[in-house]
C-alpha positions in Angstrom: 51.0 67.9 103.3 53.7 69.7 101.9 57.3 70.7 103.2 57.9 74.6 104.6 57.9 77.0 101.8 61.7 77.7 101.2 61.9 82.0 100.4 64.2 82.2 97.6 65.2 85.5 95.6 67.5 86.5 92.7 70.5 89.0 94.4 73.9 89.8 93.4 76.3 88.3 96.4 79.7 90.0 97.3 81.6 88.4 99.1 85.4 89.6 100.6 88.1 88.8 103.1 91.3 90.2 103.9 94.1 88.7 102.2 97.1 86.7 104.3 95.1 88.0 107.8 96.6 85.6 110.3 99.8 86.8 109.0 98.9 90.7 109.6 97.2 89.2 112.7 100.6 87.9 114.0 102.1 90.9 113.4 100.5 93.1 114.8 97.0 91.8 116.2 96.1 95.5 117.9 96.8 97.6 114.8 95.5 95.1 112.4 92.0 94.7 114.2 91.8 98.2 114.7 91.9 99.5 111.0 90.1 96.8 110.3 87.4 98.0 112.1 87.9 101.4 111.3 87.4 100.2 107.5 84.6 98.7 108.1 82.6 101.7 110.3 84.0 103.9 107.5 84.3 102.6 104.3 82.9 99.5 103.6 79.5 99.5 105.6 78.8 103.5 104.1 79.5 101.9 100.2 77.2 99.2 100.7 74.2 101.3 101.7 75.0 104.2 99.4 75.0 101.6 96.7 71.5 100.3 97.7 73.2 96.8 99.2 72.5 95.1 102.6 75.5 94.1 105.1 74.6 90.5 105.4 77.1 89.8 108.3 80.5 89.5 109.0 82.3 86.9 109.6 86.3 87.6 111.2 88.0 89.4 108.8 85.0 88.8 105.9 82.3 90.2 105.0 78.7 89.4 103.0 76.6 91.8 101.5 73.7 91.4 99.0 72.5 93.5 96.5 69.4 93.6 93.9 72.0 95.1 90.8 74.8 94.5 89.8 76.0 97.2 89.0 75.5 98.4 92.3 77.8 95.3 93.6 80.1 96.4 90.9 80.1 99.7 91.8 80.5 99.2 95.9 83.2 96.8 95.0 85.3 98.8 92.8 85.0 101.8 95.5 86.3 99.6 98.5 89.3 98.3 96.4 90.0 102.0 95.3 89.9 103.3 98.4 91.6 101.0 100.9 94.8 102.0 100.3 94.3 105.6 101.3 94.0 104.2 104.9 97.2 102.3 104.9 99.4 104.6 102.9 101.2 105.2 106.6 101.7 101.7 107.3 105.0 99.4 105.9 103.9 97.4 102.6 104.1 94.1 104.3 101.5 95.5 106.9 98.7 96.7 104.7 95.4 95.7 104.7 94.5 94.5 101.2 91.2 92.7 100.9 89.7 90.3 97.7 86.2 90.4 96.6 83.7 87.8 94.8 80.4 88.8 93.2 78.1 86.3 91.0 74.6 87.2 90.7 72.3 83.9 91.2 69.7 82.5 93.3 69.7 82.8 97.3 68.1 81.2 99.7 66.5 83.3 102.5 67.1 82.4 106.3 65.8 84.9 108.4 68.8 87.8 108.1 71.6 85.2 106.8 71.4 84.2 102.8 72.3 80.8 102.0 72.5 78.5 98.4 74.7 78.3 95.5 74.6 81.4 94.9 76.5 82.8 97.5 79.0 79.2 97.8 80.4 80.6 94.5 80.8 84.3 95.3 82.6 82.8 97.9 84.7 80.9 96.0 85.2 83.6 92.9 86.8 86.0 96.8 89.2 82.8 96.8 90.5 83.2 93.3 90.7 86.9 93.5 94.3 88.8 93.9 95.1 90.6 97.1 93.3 94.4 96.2 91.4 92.8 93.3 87.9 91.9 92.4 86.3 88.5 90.6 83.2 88.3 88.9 81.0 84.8 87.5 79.9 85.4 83.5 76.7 86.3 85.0 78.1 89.7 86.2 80.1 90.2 83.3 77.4 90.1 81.2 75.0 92.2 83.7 77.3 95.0 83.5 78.0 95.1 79.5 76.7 98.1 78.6 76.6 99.6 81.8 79.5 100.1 83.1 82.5 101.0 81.7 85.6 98.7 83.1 87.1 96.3 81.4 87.5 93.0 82.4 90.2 90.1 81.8 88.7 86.4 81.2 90.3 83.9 83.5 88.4 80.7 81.8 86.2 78.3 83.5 86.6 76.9 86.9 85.4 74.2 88.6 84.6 75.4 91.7 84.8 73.8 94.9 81.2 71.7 95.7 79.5 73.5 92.7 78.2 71.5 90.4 78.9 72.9 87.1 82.1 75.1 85.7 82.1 78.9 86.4 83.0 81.6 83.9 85.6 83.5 86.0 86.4 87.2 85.2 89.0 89.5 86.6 88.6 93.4 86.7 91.5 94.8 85.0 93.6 96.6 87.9 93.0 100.2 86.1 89.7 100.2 87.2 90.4 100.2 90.6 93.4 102.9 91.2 91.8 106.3 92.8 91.7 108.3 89.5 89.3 105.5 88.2 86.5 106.2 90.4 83.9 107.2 88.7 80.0 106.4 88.5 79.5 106.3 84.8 76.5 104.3 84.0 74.2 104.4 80.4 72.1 107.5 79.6 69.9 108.1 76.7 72.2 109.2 75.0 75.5 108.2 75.8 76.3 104.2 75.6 78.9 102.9 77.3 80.7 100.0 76.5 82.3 96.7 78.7 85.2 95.4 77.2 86.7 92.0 77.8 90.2 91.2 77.4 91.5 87.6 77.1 
């Protein structure tokens, strides 16, 4: 007899956290959990669905969504990081809630609502390398969105992720692409091709 059938299933993972959070925490815990939650009733959970993505779960100041495209994960992605600062423009600099966001597209493992594997280990890992406001990608998603999308994208080399067993191709989305005026849906029509540029 064989073992339980293990459900698996090709998604694009995003993965995000808020950067320096028990320092905002200590500062102030009240104000900080509060537009925290307020981002995420307002912003971030509305991007994932319009963008065809599932809210995995949260985890403290995290979050883990799954998507069938990448170029919906792209797209959800580049709208949160546009947009957060519009809540905190008020707020000091040093008090801000800036968050950093992983995506890789790869094989998941299904566990009832949760999502497990490789796969989402290394979106989780690509969130780590990410700057405060900014967005990393795995190869995989830079190539998925060639042609699709057009953002450009800086290569950060390979990395040797934490308990993964082979390197990673790590790409950055270049900071232009993620200021207000940037936001923009723009994907490939029949007759208009647009083009992902990578910069080294």
């Amino acid at each position: 007899m064989g073992g339980e059938r293990v459900e698996r299933r090709l998604a694009a993972i995003l993965a995000a956290d808020v950067a320096g959070y028990s320092r905002l925490v200590g500062q102030d815990e009240t104000g900080t959990l509060s537009r925290l939650k307020a981002l995420r009733s307002e912003l971030i959970e509305p991007n994932i669905a319009a963008n065809n993505g599932r809210l995995v779960k949260t985890m403290g100041d995290g979050f883990l969504a799954e998507f069938s495209s990448t170029v919906d994960a792209l797209l959800c992605a580049i709208e949160i990081q546009a947009r957060i600062p519009e809540y905190d423009s008020a707020i000091a600099l040093d008090r801000r809630i800036r968050m950093r966001i992983g995506i890789h597209q790869g094989d998941i493992v299904i566990d009832g609502g949760d999502i497990l594997g490789d796969g989402v280990n290394i979106a989780a890992r690509l969130e780590g390398l990410a700057e405060p406001g900014g967005i990393c990608v795995s190869g995989r998603v830079q190539e998925d969105a060639a042609g699709k999308l057009d953002i450009a994208f800086s290569d950060l080399g390979d990395y040797q992720l934490k308990n993964i067993a082979r390197p990673v191709r790590v790409y950055a989305i270049n900071s232009t692409a993620l200021s207000p005026p940037a936001r923009r849906r723009r994907r490939c029509g029949a007759s208009r091709s647009l083009s992902c540029h990578s910069a080294t």
